[in-house]
Structure formats: structure tokens, C-alpha cells
Backbone as JSON Lines, residues from 0, in Angstrom:
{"i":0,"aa":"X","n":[-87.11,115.16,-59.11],"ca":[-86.08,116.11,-59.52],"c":[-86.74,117.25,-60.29]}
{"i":1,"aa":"X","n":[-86.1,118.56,-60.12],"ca":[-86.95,119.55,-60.8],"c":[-85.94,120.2,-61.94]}
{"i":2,"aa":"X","n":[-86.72,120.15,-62.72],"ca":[-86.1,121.09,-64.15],"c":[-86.84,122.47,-64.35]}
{"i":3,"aa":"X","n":[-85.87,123.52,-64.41],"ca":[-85.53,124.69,-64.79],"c":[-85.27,124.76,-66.84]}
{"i":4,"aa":"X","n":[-86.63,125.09,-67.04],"ca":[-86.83,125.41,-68.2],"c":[-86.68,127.1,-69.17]}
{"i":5,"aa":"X","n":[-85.43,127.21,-69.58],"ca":[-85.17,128.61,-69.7],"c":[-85.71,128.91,-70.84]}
{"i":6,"aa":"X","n":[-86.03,130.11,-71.53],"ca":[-86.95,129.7,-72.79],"c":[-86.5,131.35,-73.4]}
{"i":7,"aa":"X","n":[-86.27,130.57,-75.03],"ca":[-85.4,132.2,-75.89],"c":[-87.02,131.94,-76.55]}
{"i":8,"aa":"X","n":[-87.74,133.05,-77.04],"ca":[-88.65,132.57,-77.71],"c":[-88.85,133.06,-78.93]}
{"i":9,"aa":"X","n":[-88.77,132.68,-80.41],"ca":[-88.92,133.62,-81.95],"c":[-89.72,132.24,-82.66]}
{"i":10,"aa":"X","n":[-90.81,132.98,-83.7],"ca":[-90.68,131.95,-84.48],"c":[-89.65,131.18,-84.89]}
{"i":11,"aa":"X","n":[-90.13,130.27,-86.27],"ca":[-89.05,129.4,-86.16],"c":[-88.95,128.65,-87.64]}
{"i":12,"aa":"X","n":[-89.75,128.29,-88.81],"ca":[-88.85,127.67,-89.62],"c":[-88.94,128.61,-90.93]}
{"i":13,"aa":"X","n":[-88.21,127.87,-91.46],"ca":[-87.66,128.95,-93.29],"c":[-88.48,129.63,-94.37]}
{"i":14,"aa":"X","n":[-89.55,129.12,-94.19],"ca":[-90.54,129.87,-94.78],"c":[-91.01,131.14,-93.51]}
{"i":15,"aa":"X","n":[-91.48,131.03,-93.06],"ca":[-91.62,131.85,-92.14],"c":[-90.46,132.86,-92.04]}
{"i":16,"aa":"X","n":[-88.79,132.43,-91.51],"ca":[-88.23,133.35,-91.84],"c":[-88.03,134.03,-93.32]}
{"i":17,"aa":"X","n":[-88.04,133.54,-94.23],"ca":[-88.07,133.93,-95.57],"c":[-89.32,135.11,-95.46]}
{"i":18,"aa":"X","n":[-90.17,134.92,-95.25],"ca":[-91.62,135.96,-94.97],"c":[-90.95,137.29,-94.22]}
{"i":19,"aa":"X","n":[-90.49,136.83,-93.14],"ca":[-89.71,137.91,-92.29],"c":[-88.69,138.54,-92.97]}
{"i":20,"aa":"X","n":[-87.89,138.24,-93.91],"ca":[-86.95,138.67,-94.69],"c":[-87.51,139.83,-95.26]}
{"i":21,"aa":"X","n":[-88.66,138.96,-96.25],"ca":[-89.15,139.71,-97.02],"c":[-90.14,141.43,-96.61]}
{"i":22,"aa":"X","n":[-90.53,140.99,-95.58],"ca":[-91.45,142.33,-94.67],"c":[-89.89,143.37,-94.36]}
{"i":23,"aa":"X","n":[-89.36,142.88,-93.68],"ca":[-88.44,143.82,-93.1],"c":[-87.6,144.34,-94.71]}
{"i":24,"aa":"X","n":[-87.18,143.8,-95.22],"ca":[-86.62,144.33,-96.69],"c":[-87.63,145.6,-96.99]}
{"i":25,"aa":"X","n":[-88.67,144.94,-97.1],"ca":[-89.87,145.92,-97.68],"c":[-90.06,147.11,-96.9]}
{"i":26,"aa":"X","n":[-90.0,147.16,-95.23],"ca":[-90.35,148.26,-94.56],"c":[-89.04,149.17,-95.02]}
{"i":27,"aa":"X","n":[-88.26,148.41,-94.74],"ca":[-86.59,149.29,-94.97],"c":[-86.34,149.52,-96.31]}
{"i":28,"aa":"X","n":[-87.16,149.31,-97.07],"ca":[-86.81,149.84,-98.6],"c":[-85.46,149.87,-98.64]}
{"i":29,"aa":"X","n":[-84.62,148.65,-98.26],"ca":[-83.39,147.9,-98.76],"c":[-83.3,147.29,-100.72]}
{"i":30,"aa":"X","n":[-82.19,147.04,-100.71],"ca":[-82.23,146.15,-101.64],"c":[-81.07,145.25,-101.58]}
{"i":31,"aa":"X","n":[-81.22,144.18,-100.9],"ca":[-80.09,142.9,-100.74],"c":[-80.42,141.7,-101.11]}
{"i":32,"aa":"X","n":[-79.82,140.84,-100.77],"ca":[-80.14,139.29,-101.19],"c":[-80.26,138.7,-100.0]}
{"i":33,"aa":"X","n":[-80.76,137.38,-100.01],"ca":[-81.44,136.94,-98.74],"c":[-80.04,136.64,-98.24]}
{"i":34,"aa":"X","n":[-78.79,136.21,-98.5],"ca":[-77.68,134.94,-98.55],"c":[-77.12,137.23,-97.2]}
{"i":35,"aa":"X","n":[-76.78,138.07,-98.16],"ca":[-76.42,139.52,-97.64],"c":[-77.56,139.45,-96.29]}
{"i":36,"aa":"X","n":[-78.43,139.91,-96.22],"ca":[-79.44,139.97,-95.29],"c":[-78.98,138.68,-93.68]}
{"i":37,"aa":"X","n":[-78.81,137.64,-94.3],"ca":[-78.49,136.63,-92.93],"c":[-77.21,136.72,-92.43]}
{"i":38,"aa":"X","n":[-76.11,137.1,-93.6],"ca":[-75.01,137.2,-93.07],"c":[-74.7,139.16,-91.65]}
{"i":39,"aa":"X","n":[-75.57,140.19,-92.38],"ca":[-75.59,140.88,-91.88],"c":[-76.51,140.96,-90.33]}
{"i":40,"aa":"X","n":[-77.27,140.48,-90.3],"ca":[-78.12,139.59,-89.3],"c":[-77.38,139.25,-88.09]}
{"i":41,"aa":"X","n":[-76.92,138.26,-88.52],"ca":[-76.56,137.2,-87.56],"c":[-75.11,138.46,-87.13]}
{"i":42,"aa":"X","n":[-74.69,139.03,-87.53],"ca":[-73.14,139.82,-87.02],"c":[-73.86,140.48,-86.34]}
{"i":43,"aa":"X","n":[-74.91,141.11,-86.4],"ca":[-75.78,142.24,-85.59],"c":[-76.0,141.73,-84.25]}
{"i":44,"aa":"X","n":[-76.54,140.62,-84.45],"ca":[-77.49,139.32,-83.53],"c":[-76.49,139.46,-82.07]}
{"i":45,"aa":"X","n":[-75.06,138.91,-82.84],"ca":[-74.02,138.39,-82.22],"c":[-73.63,139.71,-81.02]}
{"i":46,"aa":"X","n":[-73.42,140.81,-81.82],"ca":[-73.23,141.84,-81.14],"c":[-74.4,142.72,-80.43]}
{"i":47,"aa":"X","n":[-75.52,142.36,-80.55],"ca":[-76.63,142.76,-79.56],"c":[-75.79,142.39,-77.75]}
{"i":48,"aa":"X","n":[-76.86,143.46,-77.17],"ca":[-77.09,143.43,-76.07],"c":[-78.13,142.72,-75.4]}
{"i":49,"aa":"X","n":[-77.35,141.69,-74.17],"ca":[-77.76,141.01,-73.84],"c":[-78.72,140.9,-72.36]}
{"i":50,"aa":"X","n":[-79.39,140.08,-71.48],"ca":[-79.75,140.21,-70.42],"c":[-78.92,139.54,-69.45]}
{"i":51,"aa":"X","n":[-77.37,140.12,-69.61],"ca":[-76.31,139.14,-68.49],"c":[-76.76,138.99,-67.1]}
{"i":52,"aa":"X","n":[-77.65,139.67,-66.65],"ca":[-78.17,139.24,-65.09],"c":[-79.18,138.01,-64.99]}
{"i":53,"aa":"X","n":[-79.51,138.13,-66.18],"ca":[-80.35,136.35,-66.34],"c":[-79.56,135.48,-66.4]}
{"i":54,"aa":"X","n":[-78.39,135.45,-67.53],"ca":[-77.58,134.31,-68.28],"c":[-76.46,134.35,-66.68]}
{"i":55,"aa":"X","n":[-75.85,135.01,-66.23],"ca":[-75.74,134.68,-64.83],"c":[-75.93,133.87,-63.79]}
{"i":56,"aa":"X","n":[-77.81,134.49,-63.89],"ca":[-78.45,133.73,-62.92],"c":[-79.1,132.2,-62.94]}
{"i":57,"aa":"X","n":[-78.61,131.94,-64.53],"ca":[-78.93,130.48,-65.25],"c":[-77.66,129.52,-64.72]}
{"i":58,"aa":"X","n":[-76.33,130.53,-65.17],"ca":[-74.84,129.52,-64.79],"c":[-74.78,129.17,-63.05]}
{"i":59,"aa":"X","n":[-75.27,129.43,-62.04],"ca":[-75.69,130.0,-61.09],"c":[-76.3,128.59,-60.32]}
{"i":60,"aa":"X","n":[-77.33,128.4,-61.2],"ca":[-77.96,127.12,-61.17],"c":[-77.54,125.84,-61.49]}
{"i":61,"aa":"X","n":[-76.54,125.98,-62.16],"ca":[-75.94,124.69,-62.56],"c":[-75.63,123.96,-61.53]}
{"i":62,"aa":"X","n":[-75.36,122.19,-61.6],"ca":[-75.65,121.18,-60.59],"c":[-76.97,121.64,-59.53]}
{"i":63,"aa":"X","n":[-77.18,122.64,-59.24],"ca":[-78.8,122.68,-58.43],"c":[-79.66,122.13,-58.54]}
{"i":64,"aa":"X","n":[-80.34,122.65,-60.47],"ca":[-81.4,121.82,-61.09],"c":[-80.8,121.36,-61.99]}
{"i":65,"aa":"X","n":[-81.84,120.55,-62.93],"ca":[-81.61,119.87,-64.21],"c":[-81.9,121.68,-64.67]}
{"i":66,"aa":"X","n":[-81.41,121.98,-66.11],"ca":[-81.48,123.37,-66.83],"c":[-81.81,122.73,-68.34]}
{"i":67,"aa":"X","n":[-82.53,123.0,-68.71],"ca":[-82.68,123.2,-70.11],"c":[-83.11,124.63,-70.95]}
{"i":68,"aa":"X","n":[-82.81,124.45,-71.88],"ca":[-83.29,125.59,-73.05],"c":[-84.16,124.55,-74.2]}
{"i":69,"aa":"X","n":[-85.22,125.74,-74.09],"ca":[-86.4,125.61,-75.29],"c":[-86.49,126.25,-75.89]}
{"i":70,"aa":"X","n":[-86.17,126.19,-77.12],"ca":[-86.19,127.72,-78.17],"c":[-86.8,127.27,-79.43]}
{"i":71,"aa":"X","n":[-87.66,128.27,-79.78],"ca":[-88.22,128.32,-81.03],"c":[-87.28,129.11,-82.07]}
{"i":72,"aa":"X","n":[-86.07,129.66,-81.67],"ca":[-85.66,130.61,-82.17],"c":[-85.42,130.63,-83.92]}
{"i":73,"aa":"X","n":[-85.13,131.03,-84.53],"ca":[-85.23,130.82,-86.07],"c":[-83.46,130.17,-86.44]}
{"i":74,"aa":"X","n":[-83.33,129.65,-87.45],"ca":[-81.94,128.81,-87.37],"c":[-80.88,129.74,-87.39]}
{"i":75,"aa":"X","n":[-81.02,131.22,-87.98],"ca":[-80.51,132.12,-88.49],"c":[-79.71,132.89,-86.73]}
{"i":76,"aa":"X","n":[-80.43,132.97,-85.96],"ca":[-79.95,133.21,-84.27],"c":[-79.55,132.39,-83.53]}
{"i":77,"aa":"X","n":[-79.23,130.96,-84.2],"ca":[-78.3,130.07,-83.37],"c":[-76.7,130.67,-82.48]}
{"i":78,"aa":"X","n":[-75.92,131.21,-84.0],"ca":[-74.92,131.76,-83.7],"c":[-74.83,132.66,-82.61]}
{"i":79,"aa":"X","n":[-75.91,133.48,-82.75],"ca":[-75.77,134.31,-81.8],"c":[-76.2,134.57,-80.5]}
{"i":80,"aa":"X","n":[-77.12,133.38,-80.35],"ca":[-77.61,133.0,-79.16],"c":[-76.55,131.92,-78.97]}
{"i":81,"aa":"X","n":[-75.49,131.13,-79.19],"ca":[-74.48,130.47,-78.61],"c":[-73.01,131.69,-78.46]}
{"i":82,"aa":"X","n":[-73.39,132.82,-79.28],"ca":[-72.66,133.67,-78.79],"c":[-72.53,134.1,-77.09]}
{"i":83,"aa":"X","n":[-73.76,134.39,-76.96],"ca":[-74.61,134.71,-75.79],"c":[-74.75,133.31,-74.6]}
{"i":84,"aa":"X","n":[-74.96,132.99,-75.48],"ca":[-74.74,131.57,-73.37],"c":[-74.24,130.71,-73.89]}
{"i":85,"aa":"X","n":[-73.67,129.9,-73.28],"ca":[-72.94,128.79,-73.39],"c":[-74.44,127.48,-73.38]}
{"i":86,"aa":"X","n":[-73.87,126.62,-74.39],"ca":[-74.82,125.8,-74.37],"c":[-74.54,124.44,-73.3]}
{"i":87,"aa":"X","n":[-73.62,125.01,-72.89],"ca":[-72.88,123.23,-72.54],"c":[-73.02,123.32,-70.81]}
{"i":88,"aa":"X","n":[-73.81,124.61,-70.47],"ca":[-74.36,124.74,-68.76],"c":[-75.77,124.21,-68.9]}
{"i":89,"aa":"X","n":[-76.25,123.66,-70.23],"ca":[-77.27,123.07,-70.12],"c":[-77.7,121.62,-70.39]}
{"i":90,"aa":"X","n":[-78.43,121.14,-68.63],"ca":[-78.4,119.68,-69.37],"c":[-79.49,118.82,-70.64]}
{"i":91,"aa":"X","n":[-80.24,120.49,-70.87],"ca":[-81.11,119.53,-72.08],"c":[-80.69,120.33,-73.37]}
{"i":92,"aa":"X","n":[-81.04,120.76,-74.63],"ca":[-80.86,121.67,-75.36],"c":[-82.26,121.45,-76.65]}
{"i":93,"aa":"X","n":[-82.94,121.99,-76.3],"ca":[-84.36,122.18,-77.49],"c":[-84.56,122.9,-78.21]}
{"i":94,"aa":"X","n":[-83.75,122.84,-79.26],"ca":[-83.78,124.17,-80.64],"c":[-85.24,123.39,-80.92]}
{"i":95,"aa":"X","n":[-86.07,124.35,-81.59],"ca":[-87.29,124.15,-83.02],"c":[-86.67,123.36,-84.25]}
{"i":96,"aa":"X","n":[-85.94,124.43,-84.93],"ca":[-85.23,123.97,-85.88],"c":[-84.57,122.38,-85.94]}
{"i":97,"aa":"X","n":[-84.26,122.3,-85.07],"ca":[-83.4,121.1,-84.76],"c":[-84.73,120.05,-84.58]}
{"i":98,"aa":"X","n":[-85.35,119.78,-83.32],"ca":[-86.33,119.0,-83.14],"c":[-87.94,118.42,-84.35]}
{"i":99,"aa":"X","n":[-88.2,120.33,-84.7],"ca":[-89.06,120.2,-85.41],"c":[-90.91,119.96,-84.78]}
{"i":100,"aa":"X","n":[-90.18,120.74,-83.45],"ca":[-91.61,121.29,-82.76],"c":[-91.39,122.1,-82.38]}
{"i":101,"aa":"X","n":[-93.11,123.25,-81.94],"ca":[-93.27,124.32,-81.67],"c":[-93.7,124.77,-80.48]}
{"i":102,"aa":"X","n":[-93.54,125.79,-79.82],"ca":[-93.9,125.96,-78.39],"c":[-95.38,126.72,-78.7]}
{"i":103,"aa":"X","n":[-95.95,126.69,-79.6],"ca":[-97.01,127.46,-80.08],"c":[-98.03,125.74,-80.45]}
{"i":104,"aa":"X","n":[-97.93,124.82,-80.39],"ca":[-98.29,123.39,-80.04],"c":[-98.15,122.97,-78.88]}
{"i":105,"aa":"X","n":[-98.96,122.53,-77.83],"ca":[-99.03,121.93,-76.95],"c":[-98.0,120.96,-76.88]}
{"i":106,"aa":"X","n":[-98.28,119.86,-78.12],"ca":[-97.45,118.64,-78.44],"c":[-95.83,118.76,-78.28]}
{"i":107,"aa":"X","n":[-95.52,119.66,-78.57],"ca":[-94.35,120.4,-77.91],"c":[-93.5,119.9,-76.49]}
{"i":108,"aa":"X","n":[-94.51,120.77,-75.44],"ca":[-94.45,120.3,-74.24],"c":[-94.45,118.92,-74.02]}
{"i":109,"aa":"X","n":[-95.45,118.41,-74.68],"ca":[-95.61,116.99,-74.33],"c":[-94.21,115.68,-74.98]}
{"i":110,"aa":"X","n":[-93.7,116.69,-76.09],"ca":[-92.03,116.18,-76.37],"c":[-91.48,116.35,-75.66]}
{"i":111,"aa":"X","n":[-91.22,117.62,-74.81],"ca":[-90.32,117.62,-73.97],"c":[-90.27,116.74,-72.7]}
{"i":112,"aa":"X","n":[-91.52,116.67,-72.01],"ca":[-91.83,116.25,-71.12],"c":[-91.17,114.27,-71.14]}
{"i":113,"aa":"X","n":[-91.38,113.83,-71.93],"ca":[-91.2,112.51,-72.96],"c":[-89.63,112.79,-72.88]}
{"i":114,"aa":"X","n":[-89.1,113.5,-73.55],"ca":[-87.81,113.42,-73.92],"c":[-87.09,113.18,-72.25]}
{"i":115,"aa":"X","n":[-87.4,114.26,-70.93],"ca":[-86.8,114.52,-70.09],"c":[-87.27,113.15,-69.44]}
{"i":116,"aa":"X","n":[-88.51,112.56,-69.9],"ca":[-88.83,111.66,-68.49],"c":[-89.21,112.18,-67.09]}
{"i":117,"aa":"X","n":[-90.23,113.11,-67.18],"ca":[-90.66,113.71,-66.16],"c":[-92.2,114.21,-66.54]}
{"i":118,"aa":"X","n":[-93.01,114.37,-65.44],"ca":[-94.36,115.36,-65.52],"c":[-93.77,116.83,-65.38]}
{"i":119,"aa":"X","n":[-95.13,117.51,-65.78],"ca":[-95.11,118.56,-66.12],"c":[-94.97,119.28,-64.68]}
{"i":120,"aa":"X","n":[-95.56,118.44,-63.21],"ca":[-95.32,119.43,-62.23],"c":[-93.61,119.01,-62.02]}
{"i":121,"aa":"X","n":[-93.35,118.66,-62.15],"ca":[-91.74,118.59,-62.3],"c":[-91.04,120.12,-63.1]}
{"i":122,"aa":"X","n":[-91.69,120.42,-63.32],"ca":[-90.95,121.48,-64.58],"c":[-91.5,122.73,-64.3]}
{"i":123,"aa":"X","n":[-90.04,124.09,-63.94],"ca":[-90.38,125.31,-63.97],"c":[-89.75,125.9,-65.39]}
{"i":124,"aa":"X","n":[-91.51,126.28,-66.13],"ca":[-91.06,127.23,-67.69],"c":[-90.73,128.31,-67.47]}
{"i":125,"aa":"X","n":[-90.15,129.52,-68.05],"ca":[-89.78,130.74,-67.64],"c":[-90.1,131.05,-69.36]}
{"i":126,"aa":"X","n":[-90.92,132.26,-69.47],"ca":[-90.81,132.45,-70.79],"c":[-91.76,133.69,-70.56]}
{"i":127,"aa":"X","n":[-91.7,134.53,-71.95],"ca":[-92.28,135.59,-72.21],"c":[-93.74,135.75,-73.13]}
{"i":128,"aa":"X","n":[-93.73,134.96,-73.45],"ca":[-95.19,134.48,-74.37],"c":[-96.4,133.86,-73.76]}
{"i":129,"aa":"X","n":[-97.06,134.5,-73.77],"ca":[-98.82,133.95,-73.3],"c":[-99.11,132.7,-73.6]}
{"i":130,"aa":"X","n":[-98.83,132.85,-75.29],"ca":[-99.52,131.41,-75.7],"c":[-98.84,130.35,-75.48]}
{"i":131,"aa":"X","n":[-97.09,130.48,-75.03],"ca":[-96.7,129.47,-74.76],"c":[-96.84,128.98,-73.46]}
{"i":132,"aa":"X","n":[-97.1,130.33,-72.64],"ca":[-97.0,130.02,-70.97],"c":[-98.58,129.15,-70.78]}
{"i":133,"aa":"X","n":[-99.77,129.44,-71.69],"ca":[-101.21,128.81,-71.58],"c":[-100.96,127.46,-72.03]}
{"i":134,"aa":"X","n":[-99.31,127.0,-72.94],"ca":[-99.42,125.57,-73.35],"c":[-98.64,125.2,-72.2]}
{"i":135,"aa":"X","n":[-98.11,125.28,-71.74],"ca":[-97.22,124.73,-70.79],"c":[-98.54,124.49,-69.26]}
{"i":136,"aa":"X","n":[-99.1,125.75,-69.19],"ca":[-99.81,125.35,-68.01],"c":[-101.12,124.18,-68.23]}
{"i":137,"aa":"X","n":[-101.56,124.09,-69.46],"ca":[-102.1,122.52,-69.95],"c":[-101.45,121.62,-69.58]}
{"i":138,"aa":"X","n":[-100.25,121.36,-69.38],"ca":[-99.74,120.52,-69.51],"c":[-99.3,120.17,-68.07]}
{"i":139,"aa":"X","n":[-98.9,121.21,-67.48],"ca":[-99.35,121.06,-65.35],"c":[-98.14,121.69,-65.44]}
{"i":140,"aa":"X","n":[-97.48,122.14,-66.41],"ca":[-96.28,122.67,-65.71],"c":[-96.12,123.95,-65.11]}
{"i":141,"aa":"X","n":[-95.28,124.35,-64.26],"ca":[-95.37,125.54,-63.29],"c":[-94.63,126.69,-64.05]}
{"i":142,"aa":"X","n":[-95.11,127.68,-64.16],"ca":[-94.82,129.09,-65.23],"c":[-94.21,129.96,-64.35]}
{"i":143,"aa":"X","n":[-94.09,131.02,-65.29],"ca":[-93.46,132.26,-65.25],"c":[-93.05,132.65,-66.31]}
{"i":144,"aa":"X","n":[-94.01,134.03,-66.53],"ca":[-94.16,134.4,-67.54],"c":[-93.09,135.86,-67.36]}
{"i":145,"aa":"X","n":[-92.3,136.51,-67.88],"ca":[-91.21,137.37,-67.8],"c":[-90.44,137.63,-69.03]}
{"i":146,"aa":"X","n":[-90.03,138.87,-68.83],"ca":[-89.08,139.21,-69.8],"c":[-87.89,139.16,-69.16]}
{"i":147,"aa":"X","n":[-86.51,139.3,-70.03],"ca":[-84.84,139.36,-69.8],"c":[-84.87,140.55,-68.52]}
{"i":148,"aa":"X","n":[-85.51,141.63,-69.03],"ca":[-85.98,142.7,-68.01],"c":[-86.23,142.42,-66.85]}
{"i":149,"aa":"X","n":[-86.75,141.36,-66.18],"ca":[-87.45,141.03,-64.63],"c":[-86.62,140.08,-64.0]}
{"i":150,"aa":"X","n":[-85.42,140.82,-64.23],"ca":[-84.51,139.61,-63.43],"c":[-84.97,139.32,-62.13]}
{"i":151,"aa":"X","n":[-85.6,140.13,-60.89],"ca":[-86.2,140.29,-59.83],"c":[-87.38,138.71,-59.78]}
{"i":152,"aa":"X","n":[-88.0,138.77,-60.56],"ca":[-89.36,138.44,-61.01],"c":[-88.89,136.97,-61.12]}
{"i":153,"aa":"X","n":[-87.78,136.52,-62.41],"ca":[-87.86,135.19,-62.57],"c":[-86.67,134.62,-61.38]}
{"i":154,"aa":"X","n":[-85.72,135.49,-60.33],"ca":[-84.78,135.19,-59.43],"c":[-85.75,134.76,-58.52]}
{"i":155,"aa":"X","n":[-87.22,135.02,-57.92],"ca":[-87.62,135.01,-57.32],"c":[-88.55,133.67,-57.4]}
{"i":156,"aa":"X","n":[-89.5,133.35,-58.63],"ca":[-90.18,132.58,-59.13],"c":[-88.82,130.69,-59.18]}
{"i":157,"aa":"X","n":[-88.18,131.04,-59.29],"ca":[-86.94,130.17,-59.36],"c":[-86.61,129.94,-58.02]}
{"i":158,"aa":"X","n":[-86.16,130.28,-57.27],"ca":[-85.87,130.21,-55.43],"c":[-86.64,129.75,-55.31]}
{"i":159,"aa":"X","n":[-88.35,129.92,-55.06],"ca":[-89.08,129.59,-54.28],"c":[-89.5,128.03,-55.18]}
{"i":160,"aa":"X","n":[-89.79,127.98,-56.11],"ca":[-89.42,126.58,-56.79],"c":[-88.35,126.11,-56.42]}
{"i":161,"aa":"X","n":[-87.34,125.99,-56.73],"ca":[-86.43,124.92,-55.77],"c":[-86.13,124.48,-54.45]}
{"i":162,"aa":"X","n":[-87.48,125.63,-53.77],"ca":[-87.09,125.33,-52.45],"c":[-88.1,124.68,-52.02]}
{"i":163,"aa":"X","n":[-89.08,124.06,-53.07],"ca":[-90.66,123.6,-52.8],"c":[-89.88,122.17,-52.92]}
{"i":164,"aa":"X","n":[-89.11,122.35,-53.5],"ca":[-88.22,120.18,-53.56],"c":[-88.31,119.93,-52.25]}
């Protein structure tokens, strides 16, 4: 069986975002509180613009493949990344935050892989990061490296994987 691995990718825990707080405060010569800063955040987050020809082409897939999401994303973009897709078209769901691994660790992959009960040639990653697409291909799994931008790119990389079943 093949899994379709969709992938949001941001760092990911509280120190780290706290760091990020603190840089962006500093470039913007703001003056808020961290508690102001997340709440204004996340309303922004929510109302960003999205890549609906991907999140589409994910609902699309449903019953086809197994679908999961892997996200490093920071806890603070939950909201607004469940703003943005529905979590419940997916049959796995891999927050960072939540799990407490990184896609920037190999060991990562090798949770997931464990968790799903499958090898890695079982598994198409889709993601935008080098270093994660170089951990995943350690691990045998089949890539694609893309942005929200290349809907072309990952519609295509996706077809021809499911049609290799």
C-alpha cells in the first residue's frame, strides 16, 4: 500500500519560537508582549493565502492512498493550518509539537515509518526542504521536493507514483 506524505514545513518548539519572537520584534522595532504577538499571529496565519490547488489536489486523493501530514510546524500555526485543510482527510496526522520529533533528524522518518508500519519505498514525501528531502531519501523513501507553487510538479510526481502500485 502506498502513502502520500504531505509535508507543511517550519521549525518547531518554544524556545526556538520564543527566539523567533524575539528577532522579528527586534527587526520591526515593535513593542508587544509575547501572549499580543501570538494572538496577532495566529489571526494573520488564519487569514493568509493559501495554495488551494494543492489542498484540492490532497482531498482528491482521499480513499486512493493512505495521506498523511508531517509537520514541523511551530504550535502557534496549528490553528491556522487547521484553518486551511481539514485534518480529518488525513489518515495519519504528525505535528512536531505533538510527537516531539523533527524532520531535520533522520529518526523522524524512522518514527514515522514505525508508526505507519511500512518501508520507506512505500512512501511518497512531498516537501520543500533539502535537508528534509536528503532525510527521507536515507531512509529509501521516494521524494519530491516542491513548493505550494508547483502544483504541476507535485500533480505529476503523485500520478506517476500511484500508478507504479
Amino acid at each position: 500500500m502506498h502513502y502520500d506524505v504531505i509535508v507543511i514545513d517550519l521549525n518547531n518548539n518554544e524556545e526556538d519560537f520564543y527566539n523567533y519572537y524575539l528577532r522579528i520584534k527586534k527587526a520591526g522595532n515593535f513593542n508587544c508582549t509575547l501572549e499580543e504577538f501570538v494572538m496577532e499571529f495566529s489571526e494573520n496565519m488564519v487569514n493568509a493565502a493559501t495554495y488551494s490547488e494543492v489542498r484540492e489536489f490532497i482531498y482528491s486523493l482521499k480513499g486512493k492512498v493512505k495521506l498523511c501530514l508531517f509537520s514541523d510546524l511551530f504550535f502557534i500555526y496549528e490553528p491556522a493550518i487547521r484553518a486551511h485543510i481539514d485534518f480529518n482527510v488525513f489518515d495519519h496526522v504528525f505535528l512536531s509539537f505533538v510527537e516531539g520529533i523533527h524532520k531535520s533528524e533522520v529518526s523522524a522518518f524512522e518514527y514515522v515509518e514505525k508508526k505507519l508500519g511500512v518501508t520507506g519505498e512505500q512512501i511518497l514525501f512531498v516537501d520543500n526542504m533539502e535537508r528534509n528531502i536528503i532525510n527521507a531519501t536515507s531512509r529509501n523513501w521516494n521524494t519530491c521536493q516542491a513548493y505550494g507553487y508547483e502544483i504541476d510538479r507535485i500533480k505529476d510526481t503523485v500520478l506517476k507514483f500511484i500508478e507504479e502500485e
